[in-house]
N, C-alpha and C positions, 0 to 999 in steps of 0.2 A: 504493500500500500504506500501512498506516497507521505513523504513526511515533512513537516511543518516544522516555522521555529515561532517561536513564542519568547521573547525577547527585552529586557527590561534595562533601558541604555542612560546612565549621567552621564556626562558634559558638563563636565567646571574647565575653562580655559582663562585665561588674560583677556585675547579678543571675545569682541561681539558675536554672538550671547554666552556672555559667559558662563550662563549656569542652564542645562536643559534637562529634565527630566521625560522621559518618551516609553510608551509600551506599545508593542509593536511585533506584528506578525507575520510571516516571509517579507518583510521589509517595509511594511505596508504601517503608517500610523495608528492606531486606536485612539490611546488615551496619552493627554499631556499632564503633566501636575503643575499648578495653578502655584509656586512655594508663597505667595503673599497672603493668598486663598486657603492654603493648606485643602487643598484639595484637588481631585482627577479630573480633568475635562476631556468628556468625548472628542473627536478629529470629526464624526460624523454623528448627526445630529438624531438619526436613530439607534444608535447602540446606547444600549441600558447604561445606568451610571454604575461605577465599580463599589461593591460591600466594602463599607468603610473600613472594617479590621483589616481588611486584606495586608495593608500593610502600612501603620499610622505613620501619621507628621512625625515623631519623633526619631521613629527609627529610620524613617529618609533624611532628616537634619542631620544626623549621627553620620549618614552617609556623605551628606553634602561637607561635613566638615572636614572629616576625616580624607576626603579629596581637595580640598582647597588645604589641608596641610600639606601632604604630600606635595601637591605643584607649587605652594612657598617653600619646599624645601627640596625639592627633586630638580626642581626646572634648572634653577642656578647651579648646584651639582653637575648637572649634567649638558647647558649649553658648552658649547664649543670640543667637547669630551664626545658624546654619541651624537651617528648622523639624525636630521631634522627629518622624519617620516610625512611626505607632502604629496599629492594626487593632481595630475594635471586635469582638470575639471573638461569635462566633454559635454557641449551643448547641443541641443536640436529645440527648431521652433515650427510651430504650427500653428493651424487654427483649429478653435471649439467646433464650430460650423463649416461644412461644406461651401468655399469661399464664391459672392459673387457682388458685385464693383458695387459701388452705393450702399450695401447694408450693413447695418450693426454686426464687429463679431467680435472674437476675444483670442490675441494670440498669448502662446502660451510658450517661455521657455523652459526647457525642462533641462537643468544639469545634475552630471550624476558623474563620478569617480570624485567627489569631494572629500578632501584630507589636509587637513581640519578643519572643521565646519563654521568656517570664517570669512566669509566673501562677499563681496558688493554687484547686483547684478543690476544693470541700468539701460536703457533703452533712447535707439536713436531711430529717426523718420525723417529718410532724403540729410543723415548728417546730422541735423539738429539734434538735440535732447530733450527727451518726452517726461516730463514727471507728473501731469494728469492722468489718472486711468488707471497709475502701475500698482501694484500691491504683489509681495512677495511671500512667501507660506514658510512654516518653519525648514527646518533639518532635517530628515529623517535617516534615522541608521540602517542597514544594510545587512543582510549575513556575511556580504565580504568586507565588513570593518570599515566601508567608508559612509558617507552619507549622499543623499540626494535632497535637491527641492526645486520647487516649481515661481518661476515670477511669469503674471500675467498683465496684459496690456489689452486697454479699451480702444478699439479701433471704428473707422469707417472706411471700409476700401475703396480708392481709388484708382483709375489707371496711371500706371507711375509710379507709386508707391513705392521705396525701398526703406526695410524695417530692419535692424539689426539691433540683436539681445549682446549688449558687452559684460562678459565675467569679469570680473578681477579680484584675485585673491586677496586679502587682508597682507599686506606688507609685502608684496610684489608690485613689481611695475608695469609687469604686460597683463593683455587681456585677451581672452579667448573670444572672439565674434563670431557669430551666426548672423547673417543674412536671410530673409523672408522677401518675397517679392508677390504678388497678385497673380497667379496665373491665369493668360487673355482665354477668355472664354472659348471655351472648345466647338459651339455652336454658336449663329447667330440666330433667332427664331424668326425674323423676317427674310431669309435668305429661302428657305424652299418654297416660301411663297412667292416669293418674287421668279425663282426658277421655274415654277408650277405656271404662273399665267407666263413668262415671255414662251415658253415653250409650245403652250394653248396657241399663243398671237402668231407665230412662226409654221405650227401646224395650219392655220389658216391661212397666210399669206401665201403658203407651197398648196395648197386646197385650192386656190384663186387660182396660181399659177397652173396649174394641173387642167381645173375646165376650162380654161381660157385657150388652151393651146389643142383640147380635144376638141371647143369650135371652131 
């Protein structure tokens, strides 16, 4: 039978966010912990809330501490002594909707081989930079030990259009870009009508020509 992971991941780092608490299944978010809240919050807005004992604010604080010691006293130890373990982040963009020029839709980047879940993702159209519309979703962890997440953009398409999703890691200088462009519609709807009557008008003109040459 196939097997599942069931996955329960902190994140206390320096960079933004420093602190993340996630419960998560083949990779997939469920539940986040709230630490201001002391509490679980679904990712999706039908799944049940989690049985409070399962596992109290206490003994996640215990947890959050005992990790914020560690990285105050492991990080320095260990800068410049062991290599920096980092993921070149790999992007793809798309849209929600089946794309077509004038309409509302929602493009969507998705990056995934992120290590460590620390990065800026921003968006440009023809060049410029978009900051209405964007909104970015948390981290999520992975069973290969990195993380993914999702930034999405409020668009209206037109012809012309070139959208590109820029990554850039937290303390790096370059960026990974993905380009998006509008693809020209694959049909025009007024075009087999228009081929349907010149065809009609030319059947009739060689019609004319035809009796005209048999009187």
């Amino acid at each position: 039978p196939p097997t599942h992971l069931l996955a329960e991941v902190l994140t206390c780092q320096r960079d933004a966010p420093s602190l993340d608490l996630s419960l998560t299944l083949d990779g997939q978010r469920l539940y986040s912990f709230d630490f201001p809240g002391s509490r679980w919050l679904p990712a999706l807005p039908e799944l049940p809330p989690l049985p409070p004992d399962l596992e109290t604010p206490p003994e996640l604080r215990l947890d959050v501490e005992l990790c914020r010691d560690v990285l105050g006293w492991l990080s320095p130890q260990a800068t410049g002594v062991l290599p920096e373990a980092r993921g070149m982040p790999v992007a793809q963009v798309f849209p929600v909707l089946p794309p077509a020029l004038g309409e509302a839709n929602t493009l969507v980047c998705l990056v995934e081989n992120v290590f460590p879940p620390a990065l800026d993702i921003t968006w440009t159209q023809g060049g410029v930079p978009i900051t209405r519309g964007v909104t970015q979703g948390p981290f999520t962890p992975t069973p290969e030990l990195t993380f993914w997440t999702l930034s999405h953009l409020e668009v209206t398409l037109e012809r012309g259009d070139v959208f590109a999703c820029l990554v850039t890691p937290q303390g790096d200088n370059a960026s990974v870009v993905t380009y998006w462009v509008p693809p020209e519609p694959l049909e025009v709807p007024e075009l087999p009508t228009a081929l349907c009557g010149a065809a009609m008008a030319l059947g009739g003109v060689l019609g004319l020509l035809g009796l005209s040459l048999l009187l």
